[in-house]
C-alpha positions in Angstrom: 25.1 15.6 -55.3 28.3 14.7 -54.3 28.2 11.5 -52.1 29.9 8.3 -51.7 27.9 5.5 -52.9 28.1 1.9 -52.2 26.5 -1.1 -51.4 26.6 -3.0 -48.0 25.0 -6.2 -46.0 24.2 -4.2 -42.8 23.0 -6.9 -39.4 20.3 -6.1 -37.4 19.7 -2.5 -35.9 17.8 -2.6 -33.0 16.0 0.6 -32.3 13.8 2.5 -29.8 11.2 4.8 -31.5 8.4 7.9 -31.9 6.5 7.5 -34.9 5.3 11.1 -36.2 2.5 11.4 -38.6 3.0 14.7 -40.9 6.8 16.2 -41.6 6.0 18.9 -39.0 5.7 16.4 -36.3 9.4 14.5 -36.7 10.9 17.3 -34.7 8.5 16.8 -31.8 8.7 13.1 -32.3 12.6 13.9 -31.7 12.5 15.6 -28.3 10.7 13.1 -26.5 12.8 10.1 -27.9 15.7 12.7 -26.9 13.9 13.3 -23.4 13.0 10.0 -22.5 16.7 8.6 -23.7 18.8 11.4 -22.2 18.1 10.2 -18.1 18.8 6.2 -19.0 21.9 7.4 -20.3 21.5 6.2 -24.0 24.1 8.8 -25.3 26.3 8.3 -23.4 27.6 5.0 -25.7 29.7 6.1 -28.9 28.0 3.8 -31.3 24.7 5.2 -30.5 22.9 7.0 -33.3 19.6 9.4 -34.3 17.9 7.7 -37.0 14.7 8.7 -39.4 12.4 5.7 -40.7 10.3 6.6 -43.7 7.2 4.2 -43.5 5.8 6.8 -46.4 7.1 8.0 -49.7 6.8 12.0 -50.2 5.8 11.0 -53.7 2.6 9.4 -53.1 1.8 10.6 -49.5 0.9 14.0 -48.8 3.6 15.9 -46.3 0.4 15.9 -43.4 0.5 12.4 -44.0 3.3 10.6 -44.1 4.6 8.7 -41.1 7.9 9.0 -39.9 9.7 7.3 -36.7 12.3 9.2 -35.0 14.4 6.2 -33.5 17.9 5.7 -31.5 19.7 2.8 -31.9 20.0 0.8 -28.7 23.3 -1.2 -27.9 21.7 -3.0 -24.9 18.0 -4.1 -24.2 16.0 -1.1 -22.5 12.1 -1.1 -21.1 10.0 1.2 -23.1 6.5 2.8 -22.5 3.9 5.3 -23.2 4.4 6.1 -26.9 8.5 5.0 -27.1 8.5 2.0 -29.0 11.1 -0.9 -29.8 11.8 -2.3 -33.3 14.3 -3.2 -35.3 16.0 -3.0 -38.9 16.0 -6.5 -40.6 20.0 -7.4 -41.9 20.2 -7.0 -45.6 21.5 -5.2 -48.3 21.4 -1.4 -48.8 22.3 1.3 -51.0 24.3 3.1 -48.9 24.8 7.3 -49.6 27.0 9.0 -47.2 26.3 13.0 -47.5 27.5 16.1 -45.8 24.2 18.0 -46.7 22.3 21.2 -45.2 18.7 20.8 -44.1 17.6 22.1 -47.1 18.8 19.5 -49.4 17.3 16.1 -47.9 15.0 15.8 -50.2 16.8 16.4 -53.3 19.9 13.5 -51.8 17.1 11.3 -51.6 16.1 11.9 -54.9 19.7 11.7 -56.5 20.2 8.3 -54.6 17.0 6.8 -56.0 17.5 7.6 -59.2 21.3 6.4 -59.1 19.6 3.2 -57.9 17.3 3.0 -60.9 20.8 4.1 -63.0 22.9 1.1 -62.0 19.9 -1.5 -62.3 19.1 -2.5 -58.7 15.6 -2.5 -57.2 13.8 -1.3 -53.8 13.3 -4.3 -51.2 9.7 -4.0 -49.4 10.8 -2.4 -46.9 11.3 0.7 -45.2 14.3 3.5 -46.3 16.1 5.2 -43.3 18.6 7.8 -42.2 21.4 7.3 -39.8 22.9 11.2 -38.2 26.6 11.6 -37.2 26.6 14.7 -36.0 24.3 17.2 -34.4 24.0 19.8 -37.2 23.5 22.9 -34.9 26.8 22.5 -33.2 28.5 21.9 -36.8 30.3 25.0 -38.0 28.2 25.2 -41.3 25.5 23.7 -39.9 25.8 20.7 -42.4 24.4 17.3 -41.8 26.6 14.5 -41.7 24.4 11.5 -42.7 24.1 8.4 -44.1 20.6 7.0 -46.4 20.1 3.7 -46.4 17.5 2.0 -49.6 17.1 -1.6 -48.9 17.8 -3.7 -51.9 16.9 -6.9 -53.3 
């Protein structure tokens, strides 16, 4: 895959969230973060951001299975309810792949970046992998993804 790879100390993301269980629920998990977000103004900041949190590896979990938060990065506190959620990304170290990808080819990014991880030596932190999106991929003219994977290190 071509990507730029490198590795960065990230500070705390604080995040408001959906968590989805099954890969056919993240979209729906999507819309109401995008709904609930949309009237407080969230997007209306520059820096704000769609993220994916993987609490679940494809590997061992089945796809009906696996949890998955759909999450938007706050840049100011904010109440939540109901089934939005706050949380946050611990500071640390990351593997860092920026891609410009089509839907289709998640899964196999995710797979080149691990296995560059395991290439150059370093090893998964417990905790959780995520996605940051810059760009809504229905509005981009070849519908490509412009995203960033993030594998905590130790």
């Amino acid at each position: 895959m071509n990507a730029k790879i490198e590795i960065k100390e990230m500070a705390n993301l604080e995040l408001a969230y959906v968590t989805s269980i099954g890969e056919h629920e993240v979209t729906t998990a999507f819309d109401t973060l995008v709904k609930w977000a949309t009237p407080l103004g969230l997007f209306k900041h520059p820096d704000t951001k769609m993220v994916t949190i993987y609490h679940d590896s494809f590997k061992t979990t089945t796809p009906e299975k696996v949890r998955i938060s759909a999450c938007i990065t706050l840049t100011e506190p904010v109440k939540v309810s109901g089934n939005i959620g706050k949380t946050s990304i611990e500071k640390g170290k990351f593997i860092v792949g920026s891609f410009v990808i089509g839907v289709s080819e998640f899964e196999k990014s995710w797979n080149s970046l691990f296995l560059w991880m395991a290439e150059n030596g370093y090893k998964k932190a417990d905790r959780n992998p995520f996605e940051i999106y810059h760009n809504d991929y229905r509005i981009h003219p070849e519908k490509k993804c412009i995203v960033d994977y993030f594998i905590p290190i130790l």
